[in-house]
Every structure is written in structure tokens, then in C-alpha cells.
MITIMAR-23575 format. One record per residue (C-alpha): chain; y, z, x. Coordinates in pm, whole numbers, plus 50000, padded with zeros to 5 digits. Example, Ala and Ser with C-alpha at 12.3 -4.5 7.8 and 13.67 -1.06 7.14 Angstrom:
BEGIN
{"A",{49550,50780,51230}};
{"A",{49894,50714,51367}};
***
This chain:
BEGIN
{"A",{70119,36035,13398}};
{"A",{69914,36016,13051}};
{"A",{70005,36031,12733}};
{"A",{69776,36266,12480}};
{"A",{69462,36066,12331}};
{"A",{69572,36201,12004}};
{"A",{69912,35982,12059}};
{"A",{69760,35678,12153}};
{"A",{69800,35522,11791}};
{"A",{70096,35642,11748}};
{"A",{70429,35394,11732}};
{"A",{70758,35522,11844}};
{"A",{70997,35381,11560}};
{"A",{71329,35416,11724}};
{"A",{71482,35359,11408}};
{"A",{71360,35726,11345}};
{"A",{71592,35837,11609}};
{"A",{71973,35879,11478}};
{"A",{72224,35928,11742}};
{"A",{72546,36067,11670}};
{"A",{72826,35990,11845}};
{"A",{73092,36224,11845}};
{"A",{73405,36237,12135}};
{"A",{73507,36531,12339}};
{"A",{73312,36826,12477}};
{"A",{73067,36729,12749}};
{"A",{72728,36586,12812}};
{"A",{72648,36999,12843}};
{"A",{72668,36974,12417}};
{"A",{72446,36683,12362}};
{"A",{72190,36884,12103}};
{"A",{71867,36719,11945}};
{"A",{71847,36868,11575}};
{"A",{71522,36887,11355}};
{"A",{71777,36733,11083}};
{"A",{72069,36621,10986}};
{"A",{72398,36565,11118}};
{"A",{72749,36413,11024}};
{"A",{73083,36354,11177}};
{"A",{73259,36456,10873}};
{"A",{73357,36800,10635}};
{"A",{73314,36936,10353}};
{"A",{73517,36789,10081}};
{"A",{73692,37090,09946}};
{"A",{73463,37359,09804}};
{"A",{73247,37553,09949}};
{"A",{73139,37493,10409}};
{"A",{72822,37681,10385}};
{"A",{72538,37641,10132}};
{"A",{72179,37871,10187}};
{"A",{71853,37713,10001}};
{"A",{72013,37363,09932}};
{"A",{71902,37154,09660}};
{"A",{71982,36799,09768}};
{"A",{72078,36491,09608}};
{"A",{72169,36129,09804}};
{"A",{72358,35968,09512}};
{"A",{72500,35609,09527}};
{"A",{72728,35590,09187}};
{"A",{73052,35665,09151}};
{"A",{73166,36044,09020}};
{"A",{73467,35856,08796}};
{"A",{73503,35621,08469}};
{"A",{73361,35326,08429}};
{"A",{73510,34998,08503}};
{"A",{73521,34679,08319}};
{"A",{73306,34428,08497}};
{"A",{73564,34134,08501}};
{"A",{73953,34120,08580}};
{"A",{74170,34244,08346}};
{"A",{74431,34445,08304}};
{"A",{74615,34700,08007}};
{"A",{74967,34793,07969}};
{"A",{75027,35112,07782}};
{"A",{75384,35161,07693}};
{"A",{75347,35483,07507}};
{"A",{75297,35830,07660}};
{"A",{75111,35956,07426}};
{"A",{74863,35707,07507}};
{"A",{74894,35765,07867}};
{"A",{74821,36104,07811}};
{"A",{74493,36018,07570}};
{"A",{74373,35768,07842}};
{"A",{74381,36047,08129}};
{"A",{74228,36308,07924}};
{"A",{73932,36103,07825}};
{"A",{73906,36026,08182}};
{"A",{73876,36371,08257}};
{"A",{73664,36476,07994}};
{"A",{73419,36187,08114}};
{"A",{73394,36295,08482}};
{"A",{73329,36658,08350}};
{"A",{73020,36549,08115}};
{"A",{72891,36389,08447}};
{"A",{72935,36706,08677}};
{"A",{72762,36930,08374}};
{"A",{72433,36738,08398}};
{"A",{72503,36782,08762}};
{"A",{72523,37094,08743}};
{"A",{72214,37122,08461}};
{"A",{71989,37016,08766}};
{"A",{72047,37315,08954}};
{"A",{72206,37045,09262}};
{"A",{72424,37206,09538}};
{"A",{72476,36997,09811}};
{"A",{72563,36601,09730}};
{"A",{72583,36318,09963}};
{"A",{72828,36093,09818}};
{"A",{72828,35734,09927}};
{"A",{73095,35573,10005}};
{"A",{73272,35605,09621}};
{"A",{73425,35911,09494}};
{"A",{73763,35965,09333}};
{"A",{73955,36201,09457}};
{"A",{73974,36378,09112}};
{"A",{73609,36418,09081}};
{"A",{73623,36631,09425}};
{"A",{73873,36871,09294}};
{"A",{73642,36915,08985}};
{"A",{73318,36944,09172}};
{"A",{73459,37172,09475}};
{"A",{73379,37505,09323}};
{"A",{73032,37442,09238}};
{"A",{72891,37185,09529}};
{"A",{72947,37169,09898}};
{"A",{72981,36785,09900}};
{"A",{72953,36557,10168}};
{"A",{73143,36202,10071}};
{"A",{73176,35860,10239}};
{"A",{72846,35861,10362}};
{"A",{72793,35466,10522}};
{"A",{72553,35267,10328}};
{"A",{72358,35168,10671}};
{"A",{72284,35543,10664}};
{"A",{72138,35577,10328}};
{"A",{71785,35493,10388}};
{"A",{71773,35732,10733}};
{"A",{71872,36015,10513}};
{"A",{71679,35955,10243}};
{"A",{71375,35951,10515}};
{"A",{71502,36250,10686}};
{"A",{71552,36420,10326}};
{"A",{71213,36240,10215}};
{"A",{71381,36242,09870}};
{"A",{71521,35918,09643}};
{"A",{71853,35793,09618}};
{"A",{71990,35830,09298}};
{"A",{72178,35492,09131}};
{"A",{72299,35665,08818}};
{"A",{72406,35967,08607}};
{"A",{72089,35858,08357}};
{"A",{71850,35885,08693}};
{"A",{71979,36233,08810}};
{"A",{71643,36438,08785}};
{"A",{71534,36722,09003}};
{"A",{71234,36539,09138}};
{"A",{71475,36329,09344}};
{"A",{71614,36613,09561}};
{"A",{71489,36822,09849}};
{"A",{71561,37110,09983}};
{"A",{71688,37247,10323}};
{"A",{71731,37627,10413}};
{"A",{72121,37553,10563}};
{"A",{72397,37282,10491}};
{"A",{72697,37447,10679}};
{"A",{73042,37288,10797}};
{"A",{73030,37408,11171}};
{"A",{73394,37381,11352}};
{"A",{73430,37227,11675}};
{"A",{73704,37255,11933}};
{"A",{73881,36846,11825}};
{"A",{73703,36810,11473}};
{"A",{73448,36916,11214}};
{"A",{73084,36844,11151}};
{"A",{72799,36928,10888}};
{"A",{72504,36979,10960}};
{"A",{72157,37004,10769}};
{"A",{71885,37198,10912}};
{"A",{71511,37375,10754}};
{"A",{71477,37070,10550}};
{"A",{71110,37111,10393}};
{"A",{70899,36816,10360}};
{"A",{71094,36680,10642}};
{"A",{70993,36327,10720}};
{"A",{70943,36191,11076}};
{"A",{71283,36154,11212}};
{"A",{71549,36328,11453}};
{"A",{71881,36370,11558}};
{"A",{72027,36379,11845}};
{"A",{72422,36476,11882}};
{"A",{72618,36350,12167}};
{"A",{72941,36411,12332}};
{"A",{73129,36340,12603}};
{"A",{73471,36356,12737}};
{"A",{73577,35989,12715}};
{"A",{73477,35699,12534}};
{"A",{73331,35491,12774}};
{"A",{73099,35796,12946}};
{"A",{73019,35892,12546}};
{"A",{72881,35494,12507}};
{"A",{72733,35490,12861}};
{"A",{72516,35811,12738}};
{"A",{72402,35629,12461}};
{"A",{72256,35356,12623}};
{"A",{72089,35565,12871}};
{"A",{71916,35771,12583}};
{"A",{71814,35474,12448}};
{"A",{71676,35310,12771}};
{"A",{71473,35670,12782}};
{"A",{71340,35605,12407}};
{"A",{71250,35303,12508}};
{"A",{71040,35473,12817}};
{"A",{70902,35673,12540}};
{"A",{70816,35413,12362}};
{"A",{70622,35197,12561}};
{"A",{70444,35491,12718}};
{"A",{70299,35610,12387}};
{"A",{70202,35251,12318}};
{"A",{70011,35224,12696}};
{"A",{69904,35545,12802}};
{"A",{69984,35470,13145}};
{"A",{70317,35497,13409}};
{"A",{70331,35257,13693}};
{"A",{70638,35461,13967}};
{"A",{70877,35226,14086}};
{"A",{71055,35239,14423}};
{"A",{70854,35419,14720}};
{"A",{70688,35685,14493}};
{"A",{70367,35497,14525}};
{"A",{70385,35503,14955}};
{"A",{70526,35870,14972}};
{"A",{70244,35973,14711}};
***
């Protein structure tokens, strides 16, 4: 068995490879998607987004916070009242320059108020609590930037993808992010299984098969264990 001469110095990263585990179905469902995939839903707004504009933002959609311990005792209602509304008000000047960008689809890590998803739900089909370890395989999938702050939202940090949809399963909910243009070189590969310990015994054996992979596009040659070479 050889591998193509045009793959010869090529280098599997496996770290390219994103395998999402997700329990119940059967190993019949395990799907490998051109994309993107997550275990989660859509937080409130709209499940289904055509010609996505994309943004991977790591700030937090709510007001600032003091950067030491401290804390304020209001007494008055009218003051509780002020303090709430300026909170408001503050979120909403961040989801109008949002918005300004022409952004549909945001991938929230892991900090988001609920408040700020009530606000944003009829204009974005947002994806929240996104794991940091994540971040830089999306971004690579997405082959956009990660945005730190409101100041650095600009439309040369997004991509776009043809589909974002919410797609229902029979135990859960997923998203899932396919046509992404200027797609960089990763994949995804979805897995289920009925029980926990067949679902992590699948995983290993689709990694041992990377691995194969691996190797053999690194040394374009397969030595066949066992008796293949006598029966041969």
C-alpha cells in the first residue's frame, strides 16, 4: 500500500482532527463534517442562520468590573433603579456596534450574562460557553481572529459559512457549522454511541487509526502484520 507522491511532505497534525463526543445513538451516526460542530444550542434567538458572518469573541457581553475587591451598598431605590438602567443601556451600546458590523452568528466564550442573551436573541443566533481549549481549533477551522474587546470588533475578523443551524437529536441538541469559506485544514468528526464506555472505546480506536494515518503519510510504506505476508 502507497501513499500519493504528492503526500509525501505532508504531516498529519492530529491536533487538526476534533472529535466530538456526544452519548446515545449508535456507532451507525458517527459523521465526519467539513466543519464545525458543538454539543450545545442556541442561546435563545434564532436555530438557523443562512450566509453567516462569524465572530469568535472572548470578552464579556456585560458591565465592566472593578479590578480589585470591593463592594457598594445602595440603600435607595432610586439608585437601584439608576444603577440597572445604566447597566442596560451599556450592554445595548455594545450589541449596536455588534450589530453595526453586519455579525450574525457569535461564539461566546465562556462569559456571558444572562441579560445580554435576552438582548442579543432577536438579532444573533449565539453560541455561548464555548471552552477556552477550543478557541484556537475554531479560530483555525473559521481561519478568522478572536476578538478580545468591543474596541477590536471589526469585520475583518469574521468569516463566513453558508449554514449555522441548531439540528435536534433524539436525547439533546447540537449546532453545527458547515460551507465555511476559507476553511482552514481541519475536520470533525462526531461520535456516538450507546454507552459511555463503548462511546470512549470508539475514540481511542479512531485515534489509533489517525495515528495509522499518520505514520503512513510520513513513510509511504505498510508492512501487514499477522499471516497476510504468507497467505499473500
Amino acid at each position: 500500500m502507497a501513499v500519493p507522491a504528492e503526500l509525501s511532505d505532508q504531516i498529519v497534525h492530529l491536533l487538526d482532527i476534533k472529535i466530538v463526543k456526544k452519548l446515545g445513538g449508535t456507532d451507525d451516526d458517527i459523521e465526519l463534517l467539513k466543519g464545525l460542530i458543538f454539543v450545545s444550542h442556541a442561546a435563545g434567538g434564532p436555530t438557523r442562520m443562512e450566509n453567516a458572518k462569524i465572530a469568535v469573541i472572548q470578552f464579556q457581553i456585560s458591565p465592566p468590573k472593578t479590578d480589585i475587591e470591593q463592594s457598594i451598598v445602595v440603600s435607595d431605590y432610586t439608585q437601584m433603579d439608576r444603577i440597572l438602567k445604566e447597566e442596560r443601556n451599556y450592554i445595548l451600546d455594545m450589541i449596536k456596534k455588534i450589530k453595526a458590523t453586519g455579525c450574525n452568528v457569535l461564539l461566546i466564550q465562556r462569559s456571558i450574562l444572562r441579560d445580554a442573551v435576552t438582548d442579543l436573541s432577536p438579532h444573533y443566533l449565539v453560541i455561548k460557553d464555548v471552552d477556552r481549549d477550543d478557541i484556537e481549533f475554531i479560530t483555525k477551522t473559521l481561519n478568522c481572529l478572536p476578538i478580545a474587546s468591543i474596541e477590536h470588533f471589526r469585520a475583518e475578523k469574521f468569516d463566513f459559512a453558508d449554514l449555522v443551524e441548531e439540528v435536534s437529536l433524539e436525547d439533546g441538541k447540537i449546532v453545527k457549522i458547515t460551507g465555511v469559506k476559507d476553511m482552514g485544514k481541519t475536520t470533525s468528526v462526531f461520535v456516538r454511541c450507546l454507552n459511555q464506555l463503548v462511546l470512549d472505546e470508539a475514540e481511542r480506536s479512531l485515534h489509533d487509526a489517525l495515528c495509522v494515518v499518520r505514520c503512513l503519510v510520513s513513510k509511504r510504506f505498510l508492512i501487514a502484520g499477522g499471516w497476510a505476508l504468507r497467505l499473500s
